[in-house]
N, C-alpha and C positions, 0 to 999 in steps of 0.2 A: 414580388419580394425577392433580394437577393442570395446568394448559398448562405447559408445557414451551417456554421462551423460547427464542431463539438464540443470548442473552446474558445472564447473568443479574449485571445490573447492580447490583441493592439486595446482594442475599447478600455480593457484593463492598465494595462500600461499608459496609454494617456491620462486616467485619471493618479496616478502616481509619477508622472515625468517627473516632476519636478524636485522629489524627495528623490529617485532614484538619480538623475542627473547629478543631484549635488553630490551623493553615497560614492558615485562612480568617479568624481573629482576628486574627493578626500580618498581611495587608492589612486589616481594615479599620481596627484602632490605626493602619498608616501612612497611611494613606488617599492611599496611591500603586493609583491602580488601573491606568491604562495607563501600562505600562514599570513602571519603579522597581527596588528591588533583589531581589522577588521572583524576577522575569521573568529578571534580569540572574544570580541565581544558579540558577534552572534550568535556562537557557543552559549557563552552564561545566559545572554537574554532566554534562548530557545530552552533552555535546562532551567530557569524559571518558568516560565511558563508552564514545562511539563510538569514542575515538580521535583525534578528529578536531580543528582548528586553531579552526575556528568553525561555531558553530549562531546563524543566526537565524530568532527567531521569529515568526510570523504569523498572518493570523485562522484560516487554514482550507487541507489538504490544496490544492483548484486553485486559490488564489492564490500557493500557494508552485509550483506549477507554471507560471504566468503569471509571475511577476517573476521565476525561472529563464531562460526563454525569451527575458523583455524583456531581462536582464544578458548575454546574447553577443550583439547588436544585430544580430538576425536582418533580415534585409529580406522585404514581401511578398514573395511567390511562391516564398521559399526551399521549400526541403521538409526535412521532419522524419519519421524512421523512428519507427514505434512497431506495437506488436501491435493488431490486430482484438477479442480477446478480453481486454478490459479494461473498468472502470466509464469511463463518458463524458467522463469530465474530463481524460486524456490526452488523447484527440481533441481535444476542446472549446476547451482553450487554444492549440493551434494553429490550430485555426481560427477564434476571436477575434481574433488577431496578424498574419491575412491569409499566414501562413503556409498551406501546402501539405501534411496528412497523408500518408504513404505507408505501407501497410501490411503487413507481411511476417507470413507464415502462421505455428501456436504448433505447436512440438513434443506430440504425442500423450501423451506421458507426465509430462511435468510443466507443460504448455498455459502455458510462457512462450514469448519470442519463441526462436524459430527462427534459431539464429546461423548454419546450414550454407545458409538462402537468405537473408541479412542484403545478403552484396557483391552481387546480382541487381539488388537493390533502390536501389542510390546509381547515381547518375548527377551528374552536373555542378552541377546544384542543391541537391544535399545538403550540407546545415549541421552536422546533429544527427541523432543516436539517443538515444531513451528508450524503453531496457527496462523493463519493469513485472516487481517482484518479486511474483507471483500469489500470493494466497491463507498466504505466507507462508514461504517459500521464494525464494532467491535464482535467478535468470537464469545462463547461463553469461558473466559478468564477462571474464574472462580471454582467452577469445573473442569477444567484442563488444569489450573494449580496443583488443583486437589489429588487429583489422578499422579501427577508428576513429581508432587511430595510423597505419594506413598509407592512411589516405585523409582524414586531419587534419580531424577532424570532431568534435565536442564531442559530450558524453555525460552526460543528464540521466538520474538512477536514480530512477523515481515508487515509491517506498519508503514506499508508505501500507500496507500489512498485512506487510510482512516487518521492522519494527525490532523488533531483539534475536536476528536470523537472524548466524550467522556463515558466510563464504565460505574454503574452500582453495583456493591456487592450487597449481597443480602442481610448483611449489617448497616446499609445506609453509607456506607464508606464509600467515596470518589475516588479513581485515580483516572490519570489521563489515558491513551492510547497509546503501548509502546512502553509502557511503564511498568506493566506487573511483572513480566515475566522477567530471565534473569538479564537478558539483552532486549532491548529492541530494535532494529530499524527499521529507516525511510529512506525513501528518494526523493529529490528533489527536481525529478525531470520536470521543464515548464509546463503538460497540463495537468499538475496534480494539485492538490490544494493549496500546499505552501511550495510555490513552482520557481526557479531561478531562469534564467535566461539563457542555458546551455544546461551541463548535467551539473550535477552532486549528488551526495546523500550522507547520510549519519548513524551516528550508533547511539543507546542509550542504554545506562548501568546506575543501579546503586550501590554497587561492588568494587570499592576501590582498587582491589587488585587486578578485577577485571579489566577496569577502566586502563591500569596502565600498563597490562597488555593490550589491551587492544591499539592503545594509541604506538606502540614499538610495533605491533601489526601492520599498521596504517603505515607506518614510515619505514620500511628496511628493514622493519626488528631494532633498531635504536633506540635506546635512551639518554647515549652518549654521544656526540655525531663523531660517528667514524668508526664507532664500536659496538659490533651487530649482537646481542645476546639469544636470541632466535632468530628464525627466518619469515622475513616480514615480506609486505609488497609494497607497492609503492601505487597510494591512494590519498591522494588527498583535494581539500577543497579551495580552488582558488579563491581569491578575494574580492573579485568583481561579483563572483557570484554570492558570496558570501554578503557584500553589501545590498545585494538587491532583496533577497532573505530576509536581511534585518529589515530591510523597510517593508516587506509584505507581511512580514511577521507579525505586525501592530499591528494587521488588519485582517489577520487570520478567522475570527470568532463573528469578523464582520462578513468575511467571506462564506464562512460557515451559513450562517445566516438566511443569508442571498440565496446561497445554493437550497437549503431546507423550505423556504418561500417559495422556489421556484416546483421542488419535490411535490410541497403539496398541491399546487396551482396543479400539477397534470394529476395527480393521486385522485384531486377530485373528480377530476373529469373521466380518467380508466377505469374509477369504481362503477361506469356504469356502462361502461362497453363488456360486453359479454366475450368469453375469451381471451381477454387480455387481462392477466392477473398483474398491478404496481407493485411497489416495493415492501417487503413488509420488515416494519422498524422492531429490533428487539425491545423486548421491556426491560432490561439491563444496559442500556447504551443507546446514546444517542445517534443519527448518521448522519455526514458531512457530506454525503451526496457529492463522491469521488464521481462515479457514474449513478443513471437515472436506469434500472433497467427493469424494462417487462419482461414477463413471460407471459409469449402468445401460444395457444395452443396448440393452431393450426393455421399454413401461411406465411410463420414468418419469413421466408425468405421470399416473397412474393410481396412483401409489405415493404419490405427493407429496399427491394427494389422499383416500387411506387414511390418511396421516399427520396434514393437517391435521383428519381428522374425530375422529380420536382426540389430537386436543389438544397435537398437537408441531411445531412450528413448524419450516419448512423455507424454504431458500433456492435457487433456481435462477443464479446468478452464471455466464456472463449470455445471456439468454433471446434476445436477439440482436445479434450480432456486429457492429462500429463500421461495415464495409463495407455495411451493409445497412439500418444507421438511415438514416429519410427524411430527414434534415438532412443526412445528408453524400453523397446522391445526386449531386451535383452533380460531386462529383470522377471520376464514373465506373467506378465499381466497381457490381459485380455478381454474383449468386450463382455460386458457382462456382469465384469467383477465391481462396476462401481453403479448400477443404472441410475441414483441420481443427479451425479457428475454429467453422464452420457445423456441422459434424458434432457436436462438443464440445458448444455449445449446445442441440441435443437432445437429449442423457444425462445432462446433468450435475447435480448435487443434493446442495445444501448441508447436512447437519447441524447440532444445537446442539454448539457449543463453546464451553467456557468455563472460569473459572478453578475454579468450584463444581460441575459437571459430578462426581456421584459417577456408580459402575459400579452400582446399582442401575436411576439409573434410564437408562444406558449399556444396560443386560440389557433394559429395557422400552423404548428404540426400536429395537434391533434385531431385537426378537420383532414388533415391529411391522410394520415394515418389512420382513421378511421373511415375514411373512402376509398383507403385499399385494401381493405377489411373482404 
């Protein structure tokens, strides 16, 4: 059999050429490449879909976390809740901003943040919480609200691998992913669920005032061009990219899907291999199976590399924990202080997921994997 990608981005793209081809004619006939009405009607579609009042767009997942952050006019040394076991760019923009990390340890079974030691974690300089919707699956919202209305604290939802995730609240009420809190975003690097063909990403608000800061954020601080009213950056989303979006957009729930069929296909088969714990779905939200990931007990890195010898590509998501990268020494953390975070990153191992993922060759990484057992 041949390598076996984590993504298999051409198989995808073929079956869309030809709606992307045309998307990518109509910009270049307009030859509106940044902004124009591309950008402007992927926006609405994408803000129907979620539900939501306004989507703006940007170049890439952490700058829509950065001009998040700069739009509730945090001051140094505030502090910002967020998980340990995340990619580095929650960290990062907080501490770009002169802001304060603080990080609360990820529940064991679905390794998002840990809402029952959330209130340990605020003290007097707390601003903001941003929960990270992991791997493709939503956080408990409903609980982190609650916590953040009663200590009046703003709530950024880093919704880079979970859009197209729905959440229940214990009222039976829906919202999308990226929705509840008071911003959300995403990225739109190609292998994420809803993935463009170089970078982007976006924001999302039901606040219109937020909304149109954030958008004078996104541009220079402009509302007027040529007359800066804050200090903006300059982030935004081209229109090629934008048109490929819209067209994968329609196919998002389809993709979903795919990905969730393919979840179970291995779920069944790990429920019975010993040592290798699957994924476990919250019972408040569904998961879009950003990534597929186990936790092996013992091995895995001896598995990971029976995997890559036999030509299937594998991910460790993440190999170590934000309290323990040497950039963010400074704030004083040390091993120890989070061992779920720490322990997680020992065991844990990403599969290929993807929209073209058949059970063929589903049946040959599992025989794999379980012969390097």
């Amino acid at each position: 059999m041949n390598n076996i990608p984590m993504v298999d981005l051409k198989s995808q793209y073929q079956k869309i050429k030809e709606e992307v081809n045309t998307a990518f004619a109509e910009v270049l006939e307009s030859s509106y490449f940044v902004g124009g009405p591309v950008v402007k009607r992927f926006s609405d579609n994408l803000a129907a879909y979620l539900g939501i009042n306004h989507v703006i767009p940007c170049a890439n997942g952490t700058d829509a976390l950065q001009i998040a952050l700069m739009a509730l006019d945090l001051k140094p040394g505030d502090e910002v809740i967020t998980t340990p076991f995340t990619f580095i760019a929650t960290a990062e923009v907080i501490a770009l901003l002169g802001l304060k990390p603080v990080f609360v340890d990820v529940d064991p079974c679905t390794f998002s943040l840990n809402h029952y030691q959330l209130e340990r974690a605020i003290t007097d300089r707390t601003r903001c919480i941003i929960p990270v919707h992991l791997f493709g699956q939503c956080c408990n919202m409903e609980a982190i609200m609650a916590i953040a209305n009663k200590h009046d604290l703003y709530v950024i939802e880093d919704n880079a691998q979970a859009i197209g995730s729905d959440y229940t609240f214990s009222d039976g009420k829906q919202q999308k992913a990226g929705t509840m809190g008071h911003i959300g975003t995403t990225s739109f690097f190609p292998s994420k669920n809803l993935g463009c063909f170089g970078d982007g990403g976006a924001l999302f608000t039901g606040d219109d005032a937020l909304a149109e800061k954030i958008r004078m954020i996104a541009n220079h601080g402009m509302k007027v061009r040529y007359y800066h009213d804050i200090v903006g950056v300059n982030s935004r989303l081209d229109a090629l990219q934008a048109a490929v979006l819209d067209v994968k957009l329609k196919y998002l729930d389809e993709y979903g899907a795919a990905r969730q069929k393919a979840a179970a296909f291995y779920s069944s088969h790990f429920n019975q291999v010993s040592g290798v714990t699957p994924p476990k779905i919250a019972t408040y939200s569904t998961h879009v199976f950003h990534q597929y990931t186990l936790v092996i007990e013992e091995g895995r890195d001896r598995i990971k590399d029976g995997l890559q010898a036999a030509g299937i590509a594998t991910g460790v998501y993440y190999p170590v924990p934000l309290h323990l990268q040497k950039a963010y020494q400074s704030y004083g953390y040390k091993e120890g202080d989070f061992p779920v975070a720490e322990d997680l990153s020992k065991k844990v191992l990403s599969l290929p997921i993807h929209t073209e993922l058949t059970e063929v060759i589903q049946e040959h990484i599992i025989s794999t994997l379980t012969n390097s057992k």
